[in-house]
N, C-alpha and C positions, 0 to 999 in steps of 0.2 A: 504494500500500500504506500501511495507515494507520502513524502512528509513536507510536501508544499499549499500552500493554499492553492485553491482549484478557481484565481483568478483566469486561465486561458484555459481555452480549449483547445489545447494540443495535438497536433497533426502525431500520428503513432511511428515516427521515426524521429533519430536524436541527429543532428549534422554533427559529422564528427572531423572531417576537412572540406577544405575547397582551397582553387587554385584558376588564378584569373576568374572566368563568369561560371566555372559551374562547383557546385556541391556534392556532398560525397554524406549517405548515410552510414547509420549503425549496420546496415544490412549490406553495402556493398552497391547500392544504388545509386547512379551520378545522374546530376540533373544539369540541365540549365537554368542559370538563375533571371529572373523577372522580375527579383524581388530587392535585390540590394539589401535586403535585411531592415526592409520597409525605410528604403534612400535611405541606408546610413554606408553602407561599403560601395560607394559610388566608383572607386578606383577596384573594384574588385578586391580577390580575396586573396590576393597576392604579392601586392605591391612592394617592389623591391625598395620603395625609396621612403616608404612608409615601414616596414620593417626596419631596413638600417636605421634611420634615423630612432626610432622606437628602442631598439637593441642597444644604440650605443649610450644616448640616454638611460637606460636601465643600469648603466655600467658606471654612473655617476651616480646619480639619483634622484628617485620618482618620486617622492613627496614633501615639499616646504611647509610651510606657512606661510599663508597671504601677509603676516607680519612684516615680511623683505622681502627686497625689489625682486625682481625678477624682466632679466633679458628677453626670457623666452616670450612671457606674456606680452612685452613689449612689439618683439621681433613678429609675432603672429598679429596683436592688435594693428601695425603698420600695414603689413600684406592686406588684412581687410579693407582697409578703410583711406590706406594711401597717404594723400598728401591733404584731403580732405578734412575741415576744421571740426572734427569727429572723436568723443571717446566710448572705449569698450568693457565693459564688466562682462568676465569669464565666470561661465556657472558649469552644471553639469548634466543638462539635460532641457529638452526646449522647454518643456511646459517652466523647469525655474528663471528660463529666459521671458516667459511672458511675464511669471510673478511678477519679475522685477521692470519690467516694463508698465504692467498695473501699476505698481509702490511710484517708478518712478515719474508715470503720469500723475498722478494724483498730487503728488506733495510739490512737483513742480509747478504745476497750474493753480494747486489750491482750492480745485475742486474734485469732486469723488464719483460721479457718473461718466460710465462708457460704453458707448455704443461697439456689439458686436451685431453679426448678422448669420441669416436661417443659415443649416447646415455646416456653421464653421466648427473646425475643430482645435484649441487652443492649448489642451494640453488635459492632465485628471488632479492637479492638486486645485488647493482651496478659489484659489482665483482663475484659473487657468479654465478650470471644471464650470465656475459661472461663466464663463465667457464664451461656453460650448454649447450649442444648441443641437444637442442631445441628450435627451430626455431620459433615455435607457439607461445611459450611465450616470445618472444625478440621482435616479431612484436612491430613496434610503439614507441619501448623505446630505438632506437640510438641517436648518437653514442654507445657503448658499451666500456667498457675500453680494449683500446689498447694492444698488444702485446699479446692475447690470440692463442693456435694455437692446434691443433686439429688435433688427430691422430686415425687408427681402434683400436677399444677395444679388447683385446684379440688378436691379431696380433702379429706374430713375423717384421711384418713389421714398426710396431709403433719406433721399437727401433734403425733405422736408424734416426728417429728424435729426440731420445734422444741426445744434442748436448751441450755443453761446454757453450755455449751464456743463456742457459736458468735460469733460476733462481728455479726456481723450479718441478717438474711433479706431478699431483695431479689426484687421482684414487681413486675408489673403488674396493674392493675387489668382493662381490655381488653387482649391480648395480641393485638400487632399483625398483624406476620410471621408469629407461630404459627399462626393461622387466624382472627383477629378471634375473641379469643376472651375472653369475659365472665366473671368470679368473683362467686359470686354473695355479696351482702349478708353472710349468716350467716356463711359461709365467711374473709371476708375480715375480718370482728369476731373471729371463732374465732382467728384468725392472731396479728391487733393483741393482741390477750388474753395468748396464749401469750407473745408478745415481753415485753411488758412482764411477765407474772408470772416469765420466766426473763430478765431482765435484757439484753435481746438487742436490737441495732438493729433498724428497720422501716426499709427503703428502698423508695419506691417510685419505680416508671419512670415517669415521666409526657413520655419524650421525646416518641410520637407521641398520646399521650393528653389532653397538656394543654394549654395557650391557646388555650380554648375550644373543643376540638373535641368532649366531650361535653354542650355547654353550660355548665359549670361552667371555671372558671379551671384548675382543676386536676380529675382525673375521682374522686379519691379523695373530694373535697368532697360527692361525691352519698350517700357512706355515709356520711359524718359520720366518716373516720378520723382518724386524728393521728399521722402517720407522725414518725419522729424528723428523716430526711432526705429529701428528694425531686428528684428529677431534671428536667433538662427542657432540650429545644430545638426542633426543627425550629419551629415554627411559633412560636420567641418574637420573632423576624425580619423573618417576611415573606421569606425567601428569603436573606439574608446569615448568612454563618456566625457562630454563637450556641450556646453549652449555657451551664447553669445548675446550679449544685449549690445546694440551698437547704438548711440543718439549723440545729438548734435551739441557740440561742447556747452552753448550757453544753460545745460542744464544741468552743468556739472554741481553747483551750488545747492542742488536735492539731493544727491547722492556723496555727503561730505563724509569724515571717517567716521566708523561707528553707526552710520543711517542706515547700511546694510552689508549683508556680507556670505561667506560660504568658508567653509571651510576645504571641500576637496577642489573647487571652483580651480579653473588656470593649473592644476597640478603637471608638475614638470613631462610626465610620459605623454598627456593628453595633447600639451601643447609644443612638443616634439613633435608628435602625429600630425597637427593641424600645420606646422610649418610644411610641413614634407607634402602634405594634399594643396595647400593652397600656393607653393611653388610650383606645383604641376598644372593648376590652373591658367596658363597662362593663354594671350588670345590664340595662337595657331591652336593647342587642345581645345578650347571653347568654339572655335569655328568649325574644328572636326564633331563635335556634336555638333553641333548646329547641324551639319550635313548630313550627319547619321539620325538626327528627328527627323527628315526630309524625309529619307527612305524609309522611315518606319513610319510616316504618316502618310505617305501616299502605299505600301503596302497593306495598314490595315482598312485603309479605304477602295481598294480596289480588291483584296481577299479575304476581306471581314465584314466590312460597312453592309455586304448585301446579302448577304445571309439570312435566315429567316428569322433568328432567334436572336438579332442585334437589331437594336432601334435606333442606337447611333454611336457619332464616335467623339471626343471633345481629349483637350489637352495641350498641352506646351511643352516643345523638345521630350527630351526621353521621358513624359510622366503624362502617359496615356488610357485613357478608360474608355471601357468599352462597356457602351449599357446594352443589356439585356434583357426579354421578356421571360426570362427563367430566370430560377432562383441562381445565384452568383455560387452559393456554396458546392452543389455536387460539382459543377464545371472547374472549380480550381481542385477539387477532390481526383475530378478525370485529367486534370494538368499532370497531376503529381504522377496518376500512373503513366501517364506518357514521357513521366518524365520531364516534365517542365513547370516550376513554381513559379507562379503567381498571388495577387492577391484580391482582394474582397474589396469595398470600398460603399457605402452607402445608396440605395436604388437601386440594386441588384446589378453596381461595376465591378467590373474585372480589371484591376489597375494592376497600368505594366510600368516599374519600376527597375531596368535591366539598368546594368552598370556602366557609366560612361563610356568606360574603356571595351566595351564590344563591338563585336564588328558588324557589317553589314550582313555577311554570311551566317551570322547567328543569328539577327535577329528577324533573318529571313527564313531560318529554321525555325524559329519560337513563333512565327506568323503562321507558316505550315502546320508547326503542331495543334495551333487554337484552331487554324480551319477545320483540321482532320475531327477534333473534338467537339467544335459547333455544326455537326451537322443533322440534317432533322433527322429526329427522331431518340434527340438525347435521351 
């Protein structure tokens, strides 16, 4: 009898390697990965340059105290954020990257109301979880924190409740867990707009969005926004726990010593790993995705889109969803036996989260395997 809590419902194999894009179980069964370990192993699961770097690190040492400085947090906050008047607080996981995005909307503006919107997903602790508009998982765990309020996603009607009282609006650009779900250009200007003409913070999510997985560093980069804070982890890693809170210096005055803090937050292996990923990102890698979204959005539109048991298809570079009129579960169930992991994703999507670094020829085999598998009469 297992001696974990029965928060997952775990698929009945353990991964026990992988190597570049595919997995290896407890039974000897290698996959193709789809999944990036839900965009977090974006470079795959073998990166030589995210290993050395990680290893040689370990050979010094992997845990400080945020007490003293630290190079490294320095060396990885620049890679982000560049030459731009920007600073970064290192955490360990997105959802503590929204918290503190919450904490640091609120006490910076001085006010305590934030607009999120239907379907987003912002993380399961205390504030992260209210700013989720999912229901399923808040069962059981109220109160919720106060002053959260809830607008359509992608609506021009949302931006009548963009409003002077708020402290903050916090969005995704792609909305992951929601359904892989896309705002479109106008919409997301219309937003930025209202923020700033009503004095209001712009936070955007970019935990599963960004390092690279819509080709841009960050997905918001592809509208030309300028959010005031932005968020980020799964994939700033490589797979070591990592979030990021990025905002615009003049807010630094909320977040003074002692206002808030983390204790494994920036720890020296994580932020090894995050150098090593975000040296790799550079434009020519980011252009070669870009090209490889190309071919995986025009193949799952000419060998999926029309299928009987697909309604459509939506997404940004490599983080693509396919809805469907069946239920999402047995189809990533028949993935597996074919050999090819995928994931779930809200409205019965099939979201395909495949590792930067693959190639066209796989993920022209992971399109054939989904064909092979949605055909009628699942």
């Amino acid at each position: 009898m297992s001696k974990l809590f029965p928060t997952y419902a775990r698929y009945p194999f353990d991964i026990v390697s992988g190597h570049d894009c595919y997995l290896t179980d407890d039974h000897d069964n290698t996959y193709l990965d789809f999944t990036s370990g839900i965009g977090v192993c974006n470079l795959g699961y073998s990166n030589a340059a995210v290993q050395a770097s990680v290893a040689e690190q370990a050979q010094k040492i992997w845990h400080t105290s945020n007490l003293y400085q630290s190079q490294l947090q320095e060396q990885v906050a620049t890679l982000l954020v560049g030459d731009a008047d920007k600073l970064v607080f290192f955490c360990n996981s997105g959802t503590e990257a929204n918290e503190a995005a919450l904490k640091l909307a609120r006490k910076a503006s001085g006010k305590s109301a934030v607009l999120t919107f239907s379907d987003s997903f912002h993380g399961r602790t205390y504030g992260a979880l209210s700013m989720t508009d999912n229901p399923a998982i808040q069962v059981g765990f109220g109160p919720l924190v106060p002053d959260i309020r809830f607008a359509p996603y992608n609506d021009a009607a949302a931006l009548t409740q963009i409003t002077a009282d708020l402290a903050a609006v916090i969005l995704e650009v792609v909305q992951g867990e929601g359904g892989v779900n896309p705002a479109s250009s106008e919409w997301l200007h219309q937003v930025a707009a209202k923020c700033k003409q009503e004095q209001v913070l712009l936070i955007i999510d970019e935990v599963q969005t960004g390092n690279g997985r819509t080709g841009q560093l960050f997905a918001y980069q592809n509208y030309g926004l300028q959010p005031d804070i932005v968020t980020t982890a799964k994939g700033l890693a490589n797979g070591l726990p990592v979030g990021a809170l990025i905002g615009n210096a003049d807010l630094a005055s909320a977040f003074t010593p002692g206002s808030h803090g983390t204790t494994f937050g920036g720890n020296k292996l994580a932020m090894a790993a995050a150098k090593a990923v975000l040296t790799q990102l550079t434009p020519a890698f980011l252009a070669q995705v870009q090209a490889k979204a190309a071919y995986l959005e025009q193949l799952l539109q000419t060998e999926i889109a029309p299928l009987p048991q697909v309604t459509g298809i939506t997404g940004l570079g490599l983080m693509q969803g396919i809805h469907l009129n069946v239920a999402v579960g047995p189809v990533v169930t028949a993935l597996q036996h074919a050999q090819l992991l995928t994931l779930s994703a809200k409205h019965d999507t099939l979201r395909l989260l495949p590792p930067l670094t693959i190639t066209e020829e796989q993920l022209a085999q992971g399109v054939a395997t989904i064909k092979q598998v949605l055909q009628p009469g699942l």
